[in-house]
N, CA, C and O atoms as a Tripos MOL2 file, in Angstrom:
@<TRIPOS>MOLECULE
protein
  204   203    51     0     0
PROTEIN
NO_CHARGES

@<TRIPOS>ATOM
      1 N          -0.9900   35.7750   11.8500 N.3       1 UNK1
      2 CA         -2.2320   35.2260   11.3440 C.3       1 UNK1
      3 C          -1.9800   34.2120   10.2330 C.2       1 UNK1
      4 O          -2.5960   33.1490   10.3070 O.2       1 UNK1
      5 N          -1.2130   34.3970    9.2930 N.am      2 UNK2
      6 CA         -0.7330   33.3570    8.4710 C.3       2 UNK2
      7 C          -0.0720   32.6200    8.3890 C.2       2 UNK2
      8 O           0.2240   32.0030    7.3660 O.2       2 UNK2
      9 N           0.5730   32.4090   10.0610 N.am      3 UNK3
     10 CA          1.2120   31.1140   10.5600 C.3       3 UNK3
     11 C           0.0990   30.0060   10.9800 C.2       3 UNK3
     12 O           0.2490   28.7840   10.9590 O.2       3 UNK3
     13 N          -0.9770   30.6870   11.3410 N.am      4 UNK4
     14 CA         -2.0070   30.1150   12.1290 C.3       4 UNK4
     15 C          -2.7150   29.4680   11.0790 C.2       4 UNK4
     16 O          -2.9800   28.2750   11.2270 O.2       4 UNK4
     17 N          -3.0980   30.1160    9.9420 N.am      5 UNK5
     18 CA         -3.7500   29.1290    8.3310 C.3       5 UNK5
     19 C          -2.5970   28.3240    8.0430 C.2       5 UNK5
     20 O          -3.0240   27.4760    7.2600 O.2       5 UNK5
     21 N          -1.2140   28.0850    8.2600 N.am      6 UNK6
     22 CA         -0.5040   27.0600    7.5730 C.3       6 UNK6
     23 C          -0.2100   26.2510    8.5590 C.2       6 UNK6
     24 O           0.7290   25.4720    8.3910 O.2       6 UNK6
     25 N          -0.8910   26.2480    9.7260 N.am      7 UNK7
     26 CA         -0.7650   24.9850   10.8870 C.3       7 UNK7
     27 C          -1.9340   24.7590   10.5080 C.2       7 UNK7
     28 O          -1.8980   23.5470   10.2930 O.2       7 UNK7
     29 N          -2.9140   25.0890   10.2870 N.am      8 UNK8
     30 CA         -4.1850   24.8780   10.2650 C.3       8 UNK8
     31 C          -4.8420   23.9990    8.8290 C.2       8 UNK8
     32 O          -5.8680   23.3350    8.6740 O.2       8 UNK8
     33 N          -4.1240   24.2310    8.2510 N.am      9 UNK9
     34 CA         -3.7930   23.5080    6.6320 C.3       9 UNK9
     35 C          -3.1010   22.3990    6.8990 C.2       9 UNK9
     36 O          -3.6440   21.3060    6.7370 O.2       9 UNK9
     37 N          -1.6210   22.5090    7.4120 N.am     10 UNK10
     38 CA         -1.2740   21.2670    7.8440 C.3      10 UNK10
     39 C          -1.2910   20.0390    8.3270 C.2      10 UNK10
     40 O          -0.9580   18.8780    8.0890 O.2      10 UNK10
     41 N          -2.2500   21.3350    9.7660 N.am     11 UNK11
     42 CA         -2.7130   19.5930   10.4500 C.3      11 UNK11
     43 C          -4.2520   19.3020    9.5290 C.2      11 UNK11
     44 O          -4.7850   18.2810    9.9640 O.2      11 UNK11
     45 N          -4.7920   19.7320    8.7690 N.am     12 UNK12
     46 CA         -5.6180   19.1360    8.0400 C.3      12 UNK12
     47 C          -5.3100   17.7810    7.3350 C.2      12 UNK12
     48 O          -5.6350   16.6150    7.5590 O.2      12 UNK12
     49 N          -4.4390   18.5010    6.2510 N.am     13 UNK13
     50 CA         -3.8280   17.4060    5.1690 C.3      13 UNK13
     51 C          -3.2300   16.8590    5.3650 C.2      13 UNK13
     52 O          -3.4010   15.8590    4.6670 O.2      13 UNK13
     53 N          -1.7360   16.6600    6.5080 N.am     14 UNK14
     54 CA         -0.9920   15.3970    7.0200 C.3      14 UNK14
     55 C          -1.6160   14.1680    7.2090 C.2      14 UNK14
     56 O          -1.0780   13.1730    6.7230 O.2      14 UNK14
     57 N          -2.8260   14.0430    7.9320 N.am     15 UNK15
     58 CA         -3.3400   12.5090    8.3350 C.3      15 UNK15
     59 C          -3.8870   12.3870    6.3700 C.2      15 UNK15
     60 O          -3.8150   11.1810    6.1330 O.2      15 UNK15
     61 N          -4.2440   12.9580    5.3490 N.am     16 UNK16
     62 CA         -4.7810   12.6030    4.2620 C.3      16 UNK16
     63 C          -3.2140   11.6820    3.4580 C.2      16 UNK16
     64 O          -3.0350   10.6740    2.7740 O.2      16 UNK16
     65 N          -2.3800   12.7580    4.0590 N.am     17 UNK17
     66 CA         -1.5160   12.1440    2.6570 C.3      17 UNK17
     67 C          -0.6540   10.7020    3.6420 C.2      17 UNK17
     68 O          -0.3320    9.6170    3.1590 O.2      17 UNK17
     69 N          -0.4730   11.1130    4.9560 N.am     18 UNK18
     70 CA         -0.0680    9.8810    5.8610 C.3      18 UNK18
     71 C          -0.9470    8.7320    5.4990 C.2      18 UNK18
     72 O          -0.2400    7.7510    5.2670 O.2      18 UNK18
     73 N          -2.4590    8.4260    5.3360 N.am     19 UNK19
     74 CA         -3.2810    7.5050    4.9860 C.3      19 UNK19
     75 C          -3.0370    7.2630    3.9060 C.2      19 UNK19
     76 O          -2.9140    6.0430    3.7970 O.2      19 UNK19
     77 N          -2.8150    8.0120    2.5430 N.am     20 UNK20
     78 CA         -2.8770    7.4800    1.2390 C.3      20 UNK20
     79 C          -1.4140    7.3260    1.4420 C.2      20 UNK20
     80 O          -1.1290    6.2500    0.9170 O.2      20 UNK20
     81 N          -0.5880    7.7440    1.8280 N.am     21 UNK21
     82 CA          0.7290    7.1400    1.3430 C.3      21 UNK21
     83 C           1.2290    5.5250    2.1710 C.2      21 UNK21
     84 O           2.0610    4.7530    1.6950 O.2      21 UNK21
     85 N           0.5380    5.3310    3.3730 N.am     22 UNK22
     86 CA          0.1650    4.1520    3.6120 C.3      22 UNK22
     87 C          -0.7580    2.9960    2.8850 C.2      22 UNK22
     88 O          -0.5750    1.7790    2.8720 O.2      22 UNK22
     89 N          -1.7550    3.7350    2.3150 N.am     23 UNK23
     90 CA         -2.5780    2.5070    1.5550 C.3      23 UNK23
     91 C          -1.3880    2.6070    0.4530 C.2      23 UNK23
     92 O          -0.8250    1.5220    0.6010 O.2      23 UNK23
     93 N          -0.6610    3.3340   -0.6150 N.am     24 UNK24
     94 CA          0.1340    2.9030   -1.3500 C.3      24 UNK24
     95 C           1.0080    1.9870   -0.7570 C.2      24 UNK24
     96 O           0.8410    0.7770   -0.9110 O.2      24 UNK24
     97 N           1.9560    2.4640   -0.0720 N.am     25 UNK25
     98 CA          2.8820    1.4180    0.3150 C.3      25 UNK25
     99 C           2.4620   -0.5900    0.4560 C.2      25 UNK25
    100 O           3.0810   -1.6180    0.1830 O.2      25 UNK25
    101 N           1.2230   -0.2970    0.9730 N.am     26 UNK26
    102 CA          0.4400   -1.6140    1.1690 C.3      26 UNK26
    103 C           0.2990   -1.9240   -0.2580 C.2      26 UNK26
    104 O           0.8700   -2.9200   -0.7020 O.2      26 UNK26
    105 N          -0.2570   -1.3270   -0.8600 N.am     27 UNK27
    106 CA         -0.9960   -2.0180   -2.5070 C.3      27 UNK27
    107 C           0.6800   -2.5290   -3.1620 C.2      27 UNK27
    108 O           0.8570   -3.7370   -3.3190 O.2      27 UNK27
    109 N           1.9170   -1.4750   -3.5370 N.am     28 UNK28
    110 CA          2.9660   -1.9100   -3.5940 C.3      28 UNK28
    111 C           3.7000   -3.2920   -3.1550 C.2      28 UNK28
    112 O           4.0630   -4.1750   -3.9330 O.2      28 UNK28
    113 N           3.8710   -3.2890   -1.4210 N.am     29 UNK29
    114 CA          4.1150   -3.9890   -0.9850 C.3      29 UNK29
    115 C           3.4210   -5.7660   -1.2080 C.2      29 UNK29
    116 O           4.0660   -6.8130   -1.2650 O.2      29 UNK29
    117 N           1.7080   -5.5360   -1.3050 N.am     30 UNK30
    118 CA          1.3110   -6.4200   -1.9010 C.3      30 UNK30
    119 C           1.1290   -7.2270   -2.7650 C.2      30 UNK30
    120 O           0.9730   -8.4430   -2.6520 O.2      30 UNK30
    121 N           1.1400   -6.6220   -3.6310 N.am     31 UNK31
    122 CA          1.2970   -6.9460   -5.2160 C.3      31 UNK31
    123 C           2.8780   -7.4830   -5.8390 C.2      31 UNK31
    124 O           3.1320   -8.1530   -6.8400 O.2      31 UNK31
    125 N           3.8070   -6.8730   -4.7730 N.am     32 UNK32
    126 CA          4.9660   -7.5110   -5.0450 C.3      32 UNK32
    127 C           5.4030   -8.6500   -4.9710 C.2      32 UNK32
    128 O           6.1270   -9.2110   -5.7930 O.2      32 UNK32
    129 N           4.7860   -9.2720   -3.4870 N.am     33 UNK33
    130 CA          4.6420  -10.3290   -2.8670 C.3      33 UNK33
    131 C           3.9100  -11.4070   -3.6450 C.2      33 UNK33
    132 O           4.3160  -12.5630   -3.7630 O.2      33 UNK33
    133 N           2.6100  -10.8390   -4.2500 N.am     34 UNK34
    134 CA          1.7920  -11.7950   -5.2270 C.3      34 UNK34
    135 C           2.5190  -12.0780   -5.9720 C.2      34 UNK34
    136 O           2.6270  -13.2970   -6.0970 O.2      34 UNK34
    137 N           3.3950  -11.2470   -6.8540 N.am     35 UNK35
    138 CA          3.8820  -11.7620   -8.2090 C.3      35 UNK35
    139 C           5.3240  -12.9520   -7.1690 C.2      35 UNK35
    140 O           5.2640  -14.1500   -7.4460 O.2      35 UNK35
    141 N           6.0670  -12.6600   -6.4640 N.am     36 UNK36
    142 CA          6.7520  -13.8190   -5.7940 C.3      36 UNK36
    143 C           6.4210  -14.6960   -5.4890 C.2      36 UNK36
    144 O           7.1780  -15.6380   -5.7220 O.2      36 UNK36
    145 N           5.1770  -14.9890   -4.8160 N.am     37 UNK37
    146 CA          5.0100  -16.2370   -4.6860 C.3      37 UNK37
    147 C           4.3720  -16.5620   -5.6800 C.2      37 UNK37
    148 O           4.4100  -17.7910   -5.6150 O.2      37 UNK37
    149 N           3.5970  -16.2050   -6.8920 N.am     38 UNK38
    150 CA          3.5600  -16.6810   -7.9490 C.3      38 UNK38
    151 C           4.4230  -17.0970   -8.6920 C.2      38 UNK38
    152 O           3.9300  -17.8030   -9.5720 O.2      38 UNK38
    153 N           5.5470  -16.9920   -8.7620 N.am     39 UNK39
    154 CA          6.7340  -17.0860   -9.5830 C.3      39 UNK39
    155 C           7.4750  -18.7660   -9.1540 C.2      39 UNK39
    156 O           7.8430  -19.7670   -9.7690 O.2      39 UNK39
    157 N           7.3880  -18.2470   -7.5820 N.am     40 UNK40
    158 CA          8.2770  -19.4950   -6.3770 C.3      40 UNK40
    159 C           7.2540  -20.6990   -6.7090 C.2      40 UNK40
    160 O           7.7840  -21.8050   -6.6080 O.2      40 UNK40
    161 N           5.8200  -20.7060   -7.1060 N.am     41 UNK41
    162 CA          5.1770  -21.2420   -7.0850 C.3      41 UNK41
    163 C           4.7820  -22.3650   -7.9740 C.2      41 UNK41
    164 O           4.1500  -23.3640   -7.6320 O.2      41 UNK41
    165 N           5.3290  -22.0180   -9.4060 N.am     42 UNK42
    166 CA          4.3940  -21.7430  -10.7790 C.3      42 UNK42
    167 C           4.7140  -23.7460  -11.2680 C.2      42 UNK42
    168 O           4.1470  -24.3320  -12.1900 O.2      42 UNK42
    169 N           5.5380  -24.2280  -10.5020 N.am     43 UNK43
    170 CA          6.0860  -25.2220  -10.9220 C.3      43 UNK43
    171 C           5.3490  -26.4780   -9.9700 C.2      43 UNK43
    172 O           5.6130  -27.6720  -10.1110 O.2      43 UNK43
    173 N           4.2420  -25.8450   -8.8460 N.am     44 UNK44
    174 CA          4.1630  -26.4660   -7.9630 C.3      44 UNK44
    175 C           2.3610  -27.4440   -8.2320 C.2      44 UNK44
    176 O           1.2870  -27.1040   -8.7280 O.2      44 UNK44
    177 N           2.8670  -28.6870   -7.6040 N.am     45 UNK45
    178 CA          1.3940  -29.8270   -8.0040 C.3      45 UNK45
    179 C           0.0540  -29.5880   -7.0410 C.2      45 UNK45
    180 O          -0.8870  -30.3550   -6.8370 O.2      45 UNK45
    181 N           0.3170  -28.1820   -6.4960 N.am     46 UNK46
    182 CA         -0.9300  -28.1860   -5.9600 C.3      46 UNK46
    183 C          -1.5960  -27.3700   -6.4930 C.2      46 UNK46
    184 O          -2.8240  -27.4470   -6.4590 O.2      46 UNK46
    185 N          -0.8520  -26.2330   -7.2140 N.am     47 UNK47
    186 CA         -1.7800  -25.5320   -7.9290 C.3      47 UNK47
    187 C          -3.2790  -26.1740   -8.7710 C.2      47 UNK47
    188 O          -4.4050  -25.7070   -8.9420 O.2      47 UNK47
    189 N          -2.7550  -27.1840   -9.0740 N.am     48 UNK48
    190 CA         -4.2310  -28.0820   -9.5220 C.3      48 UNK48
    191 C          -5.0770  -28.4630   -9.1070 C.2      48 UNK48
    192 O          -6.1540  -28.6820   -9.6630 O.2      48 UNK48
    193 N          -4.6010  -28.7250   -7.3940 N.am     49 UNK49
    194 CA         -5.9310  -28.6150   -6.5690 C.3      49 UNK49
    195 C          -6.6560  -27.6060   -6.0520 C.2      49 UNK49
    196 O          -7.4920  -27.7900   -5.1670 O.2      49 UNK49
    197 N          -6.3460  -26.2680   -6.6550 N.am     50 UNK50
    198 CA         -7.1940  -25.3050   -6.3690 C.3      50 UNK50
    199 C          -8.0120  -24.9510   -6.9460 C.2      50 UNK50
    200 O          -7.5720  -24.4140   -7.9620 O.2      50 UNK50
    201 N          -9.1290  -24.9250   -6.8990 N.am     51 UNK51
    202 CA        -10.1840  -24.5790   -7.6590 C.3      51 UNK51
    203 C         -11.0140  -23.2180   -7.3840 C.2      51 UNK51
    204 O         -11.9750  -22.9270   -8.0960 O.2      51 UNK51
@<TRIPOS>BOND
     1     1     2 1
     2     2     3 1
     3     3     4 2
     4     3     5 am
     5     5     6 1
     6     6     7 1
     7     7     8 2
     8     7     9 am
     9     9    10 1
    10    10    11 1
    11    11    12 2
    12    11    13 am
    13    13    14 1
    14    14    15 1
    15    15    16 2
    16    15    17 am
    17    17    18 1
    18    18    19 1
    19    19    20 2
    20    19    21 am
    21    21    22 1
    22    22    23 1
    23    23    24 2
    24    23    25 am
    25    25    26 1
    26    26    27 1
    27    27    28 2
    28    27    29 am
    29    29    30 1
    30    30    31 1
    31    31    32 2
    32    31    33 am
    33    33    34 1
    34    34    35 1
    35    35    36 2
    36    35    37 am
    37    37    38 1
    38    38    39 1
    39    39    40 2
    40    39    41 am
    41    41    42 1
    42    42    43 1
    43    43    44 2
    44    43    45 am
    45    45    46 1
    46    46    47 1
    47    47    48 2
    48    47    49 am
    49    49    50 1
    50    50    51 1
    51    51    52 2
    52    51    53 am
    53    53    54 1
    54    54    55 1
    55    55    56 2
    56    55    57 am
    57    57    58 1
    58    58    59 1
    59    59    60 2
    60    59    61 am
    61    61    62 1
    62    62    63 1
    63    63    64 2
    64    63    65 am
    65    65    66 1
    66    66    67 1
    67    67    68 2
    68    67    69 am
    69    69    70 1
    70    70    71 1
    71    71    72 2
    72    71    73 am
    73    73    74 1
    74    74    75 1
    75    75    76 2
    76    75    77 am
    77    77    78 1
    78    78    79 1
    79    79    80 2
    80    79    81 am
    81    81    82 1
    82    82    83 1
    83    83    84 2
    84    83    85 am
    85    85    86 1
    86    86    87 1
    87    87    88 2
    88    87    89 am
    89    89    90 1
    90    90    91 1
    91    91    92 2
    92    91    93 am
    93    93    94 1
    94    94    95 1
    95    95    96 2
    96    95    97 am
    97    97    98 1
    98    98    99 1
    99    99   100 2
   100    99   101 am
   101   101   102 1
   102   102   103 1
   103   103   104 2
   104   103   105 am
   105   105   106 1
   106   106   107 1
   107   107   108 2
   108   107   109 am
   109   109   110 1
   110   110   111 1
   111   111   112 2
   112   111   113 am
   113   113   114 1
   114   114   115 1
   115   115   116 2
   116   115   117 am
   117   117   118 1
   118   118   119 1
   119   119   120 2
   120   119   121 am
   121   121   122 1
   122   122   123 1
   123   123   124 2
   124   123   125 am
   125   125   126 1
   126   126   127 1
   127   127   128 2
   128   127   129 am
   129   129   130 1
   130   130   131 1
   131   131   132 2
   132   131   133 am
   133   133   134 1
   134   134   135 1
   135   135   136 2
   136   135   137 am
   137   137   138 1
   138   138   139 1
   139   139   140 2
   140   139   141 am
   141   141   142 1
   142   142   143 1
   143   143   144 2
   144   143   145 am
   145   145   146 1
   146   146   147 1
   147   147   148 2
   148   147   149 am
   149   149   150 1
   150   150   151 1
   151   151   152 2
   152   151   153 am
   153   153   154 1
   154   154   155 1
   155   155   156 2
   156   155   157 am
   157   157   158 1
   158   158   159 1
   159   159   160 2
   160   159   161 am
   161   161   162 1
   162   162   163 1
   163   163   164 2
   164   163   165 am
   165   165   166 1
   166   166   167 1
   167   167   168 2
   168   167   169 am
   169   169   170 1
   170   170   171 1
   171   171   172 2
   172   171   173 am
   173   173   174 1
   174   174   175 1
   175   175   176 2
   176   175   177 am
   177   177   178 1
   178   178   179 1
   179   179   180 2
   180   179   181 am
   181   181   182 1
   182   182   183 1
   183   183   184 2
   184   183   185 am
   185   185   186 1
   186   186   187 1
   187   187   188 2
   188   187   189 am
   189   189   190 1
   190   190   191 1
   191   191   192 2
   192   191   193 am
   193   193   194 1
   194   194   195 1
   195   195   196 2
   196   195   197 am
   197   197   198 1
   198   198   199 1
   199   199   200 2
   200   199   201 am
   201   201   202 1
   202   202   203 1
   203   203   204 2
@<TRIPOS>SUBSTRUCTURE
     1 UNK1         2 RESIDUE 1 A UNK
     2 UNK2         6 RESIDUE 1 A UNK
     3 UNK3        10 RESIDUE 1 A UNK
     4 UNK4        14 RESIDUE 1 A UNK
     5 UNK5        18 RESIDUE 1 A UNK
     6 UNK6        22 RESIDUE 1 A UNK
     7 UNK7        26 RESIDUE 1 A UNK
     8 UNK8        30 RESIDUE 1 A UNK
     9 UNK9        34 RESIDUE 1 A UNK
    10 UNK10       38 RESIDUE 1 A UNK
    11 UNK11       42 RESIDUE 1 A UNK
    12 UNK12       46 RESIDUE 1 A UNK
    13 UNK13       50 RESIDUE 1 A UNK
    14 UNK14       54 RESIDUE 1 A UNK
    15 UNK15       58 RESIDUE 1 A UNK
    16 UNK16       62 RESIDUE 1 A UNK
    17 UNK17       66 RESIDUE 1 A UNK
    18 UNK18       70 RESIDUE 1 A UNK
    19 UNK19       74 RESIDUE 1 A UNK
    20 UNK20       78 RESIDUE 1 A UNK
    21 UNK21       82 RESIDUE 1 A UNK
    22 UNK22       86 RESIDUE 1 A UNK
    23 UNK23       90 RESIDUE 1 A UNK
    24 UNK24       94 RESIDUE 1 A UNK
    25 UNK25       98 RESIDUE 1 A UNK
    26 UNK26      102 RESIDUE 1 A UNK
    27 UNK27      106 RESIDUE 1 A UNK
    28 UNK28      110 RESIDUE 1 A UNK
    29 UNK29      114 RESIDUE 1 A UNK
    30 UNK30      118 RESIDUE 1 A UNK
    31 UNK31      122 RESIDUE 1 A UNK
    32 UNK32      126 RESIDUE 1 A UNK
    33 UNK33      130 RESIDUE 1 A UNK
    34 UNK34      134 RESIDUE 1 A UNK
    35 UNK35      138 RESIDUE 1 A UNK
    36 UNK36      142 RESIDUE 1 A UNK
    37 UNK37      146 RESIDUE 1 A UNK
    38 UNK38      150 RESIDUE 1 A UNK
    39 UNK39      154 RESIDUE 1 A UNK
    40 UNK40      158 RESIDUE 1 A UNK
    41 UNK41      162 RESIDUE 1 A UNK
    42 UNK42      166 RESIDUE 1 A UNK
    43 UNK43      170 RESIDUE 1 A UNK
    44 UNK44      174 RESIDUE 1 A UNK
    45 UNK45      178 RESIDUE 1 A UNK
    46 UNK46      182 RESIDUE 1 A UNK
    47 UNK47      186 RESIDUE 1 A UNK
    48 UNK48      190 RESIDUE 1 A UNK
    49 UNK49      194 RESIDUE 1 A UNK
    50 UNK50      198 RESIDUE 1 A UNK
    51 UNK51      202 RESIDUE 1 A UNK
């Protein structure tokens, strides 16, 4: 019986922490990228045409 509550728990919370540990990886992954091409960027003459 208390194999059956810790499959049952399991498959609950796996897709929760699989989703949030995916949206982390993304926010990480993103934000890393921003600050690079900000960096590769910072010297560049178009930045002035963005408004």
């Amino acid at each position: 019986m208390i194999g059956a509550v810790i499959l049952v728990v399991v498959l609950l919370v796996f897709p929760v922490v699989v989703g949030l540990g995916t949206a982390m990886i993304a926010a990480v992954l993103g934000e890393s990228l921003h600050r690079d091409a900000r960096v590769r960027n910072e010297t560049s003459e178009l930045l002035e045409l963005n408004t």
